[in-house]
N, C-alpha and C positions, 0 to 999 in steps of 0.2 A: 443394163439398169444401174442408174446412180444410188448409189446408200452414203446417206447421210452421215457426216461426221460425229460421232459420239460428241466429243466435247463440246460440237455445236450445239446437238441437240439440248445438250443439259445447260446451253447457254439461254437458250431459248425457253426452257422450261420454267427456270431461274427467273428468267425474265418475266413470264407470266405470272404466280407464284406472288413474286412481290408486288405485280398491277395489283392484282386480287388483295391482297395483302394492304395496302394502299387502298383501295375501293372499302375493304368492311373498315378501316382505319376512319377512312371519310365517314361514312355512316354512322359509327358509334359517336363520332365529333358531331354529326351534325343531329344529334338526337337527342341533342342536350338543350338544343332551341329551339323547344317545343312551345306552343301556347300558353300551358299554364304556366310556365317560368317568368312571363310577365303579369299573370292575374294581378297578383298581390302588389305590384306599382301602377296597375289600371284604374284598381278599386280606392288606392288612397289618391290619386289624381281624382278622380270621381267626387272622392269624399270634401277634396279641398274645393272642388268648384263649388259644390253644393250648399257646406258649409267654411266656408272662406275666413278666418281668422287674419288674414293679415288685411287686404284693402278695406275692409270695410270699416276697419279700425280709422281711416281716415276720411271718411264721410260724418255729416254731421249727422247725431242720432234722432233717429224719428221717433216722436214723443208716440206711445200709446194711444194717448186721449188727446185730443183736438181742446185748446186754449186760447185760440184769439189771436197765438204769433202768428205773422207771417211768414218765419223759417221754421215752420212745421209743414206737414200737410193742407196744400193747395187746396183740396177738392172737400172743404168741410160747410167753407165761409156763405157757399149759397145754399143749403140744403134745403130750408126754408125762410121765413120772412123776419124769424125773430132773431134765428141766427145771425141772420146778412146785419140787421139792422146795430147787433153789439157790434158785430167786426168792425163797421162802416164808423160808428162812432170810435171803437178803440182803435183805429187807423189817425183819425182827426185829430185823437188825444196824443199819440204817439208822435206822429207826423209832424204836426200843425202846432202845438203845446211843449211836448215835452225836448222834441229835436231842438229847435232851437236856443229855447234854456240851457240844454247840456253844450254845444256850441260856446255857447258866452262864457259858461263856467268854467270849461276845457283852456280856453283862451288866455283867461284869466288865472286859473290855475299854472300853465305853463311861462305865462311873463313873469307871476310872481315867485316859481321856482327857479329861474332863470337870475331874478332879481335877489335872492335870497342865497340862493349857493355863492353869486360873485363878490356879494359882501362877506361872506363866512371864509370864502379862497384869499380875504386879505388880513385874516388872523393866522399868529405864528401857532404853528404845530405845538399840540400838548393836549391834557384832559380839559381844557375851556373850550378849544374849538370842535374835541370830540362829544363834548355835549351840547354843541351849540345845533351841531349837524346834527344830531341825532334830533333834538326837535324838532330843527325845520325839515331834517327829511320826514320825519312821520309828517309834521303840518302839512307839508304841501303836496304830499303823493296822499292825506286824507283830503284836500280839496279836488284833485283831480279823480278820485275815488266816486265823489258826489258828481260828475261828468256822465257815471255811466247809473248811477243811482245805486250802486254797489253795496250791500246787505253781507258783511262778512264775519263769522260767529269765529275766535280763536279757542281750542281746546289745550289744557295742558299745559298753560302756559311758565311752569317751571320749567319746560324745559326747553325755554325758548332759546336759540344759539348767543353766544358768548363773541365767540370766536369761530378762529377752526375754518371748516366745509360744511355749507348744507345743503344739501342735496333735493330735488323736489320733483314730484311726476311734473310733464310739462303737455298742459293744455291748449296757450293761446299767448302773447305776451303781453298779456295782462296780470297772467302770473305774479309777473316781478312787482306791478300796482298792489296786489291783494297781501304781499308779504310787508311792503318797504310801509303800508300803513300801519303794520305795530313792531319796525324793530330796523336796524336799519342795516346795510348790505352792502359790503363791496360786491360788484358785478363781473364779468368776465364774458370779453364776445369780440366780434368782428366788429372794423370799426365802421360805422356808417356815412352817408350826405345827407341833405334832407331834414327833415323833421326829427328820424331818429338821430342823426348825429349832433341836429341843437338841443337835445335834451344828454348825450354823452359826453359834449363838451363842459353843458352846465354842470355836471354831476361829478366830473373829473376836478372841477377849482375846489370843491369843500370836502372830497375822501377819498381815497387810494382806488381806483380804479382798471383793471389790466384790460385796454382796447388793442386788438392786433389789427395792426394791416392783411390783407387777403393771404400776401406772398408769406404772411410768418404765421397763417393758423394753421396750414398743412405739415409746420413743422412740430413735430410731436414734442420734442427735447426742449423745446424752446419755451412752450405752451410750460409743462410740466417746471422748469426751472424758475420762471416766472410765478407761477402758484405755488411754490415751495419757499420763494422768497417771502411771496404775502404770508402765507400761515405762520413762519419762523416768528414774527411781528407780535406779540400781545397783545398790543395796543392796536392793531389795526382789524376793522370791521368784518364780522364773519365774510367770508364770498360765499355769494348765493351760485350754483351751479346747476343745469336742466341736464342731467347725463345721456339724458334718451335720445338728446339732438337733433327732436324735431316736434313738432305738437301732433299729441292724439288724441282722438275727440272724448275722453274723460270717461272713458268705459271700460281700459286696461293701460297697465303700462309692458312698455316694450323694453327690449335690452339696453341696460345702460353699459353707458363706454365706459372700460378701465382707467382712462386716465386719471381723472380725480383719485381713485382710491389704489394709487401707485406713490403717493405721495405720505406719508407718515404723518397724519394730523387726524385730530375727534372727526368722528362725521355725525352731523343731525340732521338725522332723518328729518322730510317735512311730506305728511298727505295734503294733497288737495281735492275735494270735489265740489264741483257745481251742480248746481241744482236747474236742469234743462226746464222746469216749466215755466220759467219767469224770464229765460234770454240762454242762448245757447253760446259760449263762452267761448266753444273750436273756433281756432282761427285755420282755413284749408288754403292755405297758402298756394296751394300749384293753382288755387279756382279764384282766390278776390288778392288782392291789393292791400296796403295794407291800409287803406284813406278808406277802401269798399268793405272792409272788417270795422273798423272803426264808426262807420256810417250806420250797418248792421246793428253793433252794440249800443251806439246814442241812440237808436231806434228799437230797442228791445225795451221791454217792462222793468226790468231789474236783473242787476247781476248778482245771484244770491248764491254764497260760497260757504263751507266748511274748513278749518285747517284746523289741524293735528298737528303739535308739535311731537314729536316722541326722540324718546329717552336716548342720549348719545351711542353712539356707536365706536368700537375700535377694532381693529384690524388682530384677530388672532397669530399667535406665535405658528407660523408653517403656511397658511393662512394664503393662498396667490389673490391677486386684483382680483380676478375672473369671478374667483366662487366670493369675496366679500362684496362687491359688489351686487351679487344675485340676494343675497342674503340681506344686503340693504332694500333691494328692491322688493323683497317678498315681504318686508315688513309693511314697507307703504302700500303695496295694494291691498295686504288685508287687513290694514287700518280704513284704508278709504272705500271699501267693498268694489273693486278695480282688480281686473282679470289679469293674473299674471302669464306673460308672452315671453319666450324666448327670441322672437322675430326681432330682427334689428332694425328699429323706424327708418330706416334708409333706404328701404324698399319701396319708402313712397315719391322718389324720385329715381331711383335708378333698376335695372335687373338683377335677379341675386348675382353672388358674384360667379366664377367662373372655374374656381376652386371646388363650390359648393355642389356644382354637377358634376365633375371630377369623383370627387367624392364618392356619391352613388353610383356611378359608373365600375369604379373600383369596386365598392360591396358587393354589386348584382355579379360580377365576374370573378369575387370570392367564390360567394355563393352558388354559381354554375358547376365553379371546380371541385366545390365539397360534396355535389350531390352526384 
């Protein structure tokens, strides 16, 4: 009879010992990812479909009450006979009446800004030509105002911008129309062809104006050095700037970008709101054109607006862009009764970023190892 080797044996014991060992090792790991470990990312997933803060922010908002637009709800205009019978008439008024009028005036407004900036581009620099601009740009961005039938009430107006940065929720660009009618603005954007670019070029001979090419707006240092030059300036015309860097339909604003308030200059604040039951003002860029927004607006009732100038702003001592920034922003929405979002409007063309899921992957797998 063979008898087994001691040392083998207690090799082989060893060996078992730590399978097992190994095996409740496994189990206690794997019991850590249990069901309810994901409720609580179930239930806010849930929460966001249901109630969705971010895309809906870029749809135009549906009026309550039924008023005769056609960028309202569809399904009001036939209900009955007397109904149908206002629409059909305020279709003919709109349509037929008032489109074409706003057409000629638009027309007309745009030859003679065009014609009015190129004779201002041939005076020498100084305070004569800074007030010559300054009229004709109110004059003539007030005739193209009357284009959309535009109704815009200014509050506050002590403390309308000087100088400096002013900063503004950004709706539609029509925006830059509803400010440049009581005060006037250097502007700040990508450069365009087209319709928009004969109106940048006009606007570039009679005020300082910073247009980048495509390839120098991705550049951050380049952006910022150029608006640090303008501010340095006294004499040169507030720049108006949309920090949220993209339009949202005038129901909240969304995060503004640090750039602007990385730069050492006043900032003033500006609210805006419209008034949707007279013409809905969002322009939904990823869905019309900008000739099919424009088309919308000369065919809408009225553009009837609010704006709040409020009181300068400066950048405290310790103070990062980040949080002055938010601090500019929570002012404007609860001047304009506009929902304050952390969401970065960039979400309406692209995925969050790739960081941001990172992110919570990290937490959830804190969070595993603490419990």
């Amino acid at each position: 009879m063979l008898i087994p080797d001691p040392p083998a044996t207690k090799k082989v014991e060893n060996a078992l010992e730590k399978a097992n060992e190994n095996e409740i090792a496994e189990k206690e790991e794997f019991k850590d990812f249990e069901l309810s470990s994901v409720v609580d990312y179930i239930k806010v997933g849930v929460e966001a479909i249901i109630e969705d803060q971010v895309t809906s922010r870029f749809e135009a908002e549906e009026l309550k009450n039924w008023n005769l637009l056609i960028r309202t709800n569809r399904h009001y205009e036939f209900i009955n006979l007397k109904l149908t019978v206002l629409w059909v008439c305020g279709f003919f008024l709109r349509y037929f009446f008032l489109f074409p009028l706003r057409v000629l005036i638009c027309c007309f407004g745009v030859c003679w800004l065009t014609l009015c900036t190129a004779l201002v581009g041939y005076l020498s620099d100084g305070s004569l030509k800074q007030k010559v601009n300054r009229y004709i740009s109110t004059m003539c961005f007030g005739i193209l105002s009357n284009a959309l039938s535009a109704v815009i009430t200014y509050h506050n107006e002590e403390n309308r911008p000087k100088s400096g940065i002013c900063v503004a929720n950004h709706t539609s660009p029509i925006d830059v129309l509803t400010l440049m009618c009581d005060n006037c603005y250097s502007l700040i954007g990508q450069s365009h062809g087209g319709f928009l670019g004969l109106l940048q070029r006009a606007l570039a001979r009679a005020s300082p104006h910073i247009w980048f090419e495509r390839s120098e707006v991705r550049d951050r240092h380049a952006v910022t050095n150029r608006l640090r030059e303008h501010v340095s300036n006294p004499n040169n015309p507030p720049i108006l700037i949309f920090p949220e860097g993209t339009c949202i339909n005038n129901t909240s604003v969304m995060q503004f970008k640090k750039g602007s308030f990385e730069v050492e200059s006043v900032i003033y604040p500006v609210a805006i709101k419209y008034d949707p039951r007279f013409g809905d003002a969002f322009w939904n860029s990823s869905k019309y054109s900008m000739l099919q927004y424009l088309y919308m607006m000369m065919t809408s009732w009225a553009i009837v607006c609010d704006v709040w100038y409020l009181p300068p702003m400066n950048r405290k001592e310790g103070e990062s862009a980040i949080d002055f920034a938010n601090r500019v922003k929570s002012v404007i929405a609860k001047q304009g009764g506009l929902v304050d979002l952390v969401w970065d409007g960039q979400l309406k063309r692209m995925k969050p970023k790739k960081e941001w899921r990172e992110r919570q992957q990290e937490e959830f797998s804190k969070r595993l190892k603490s419990e």
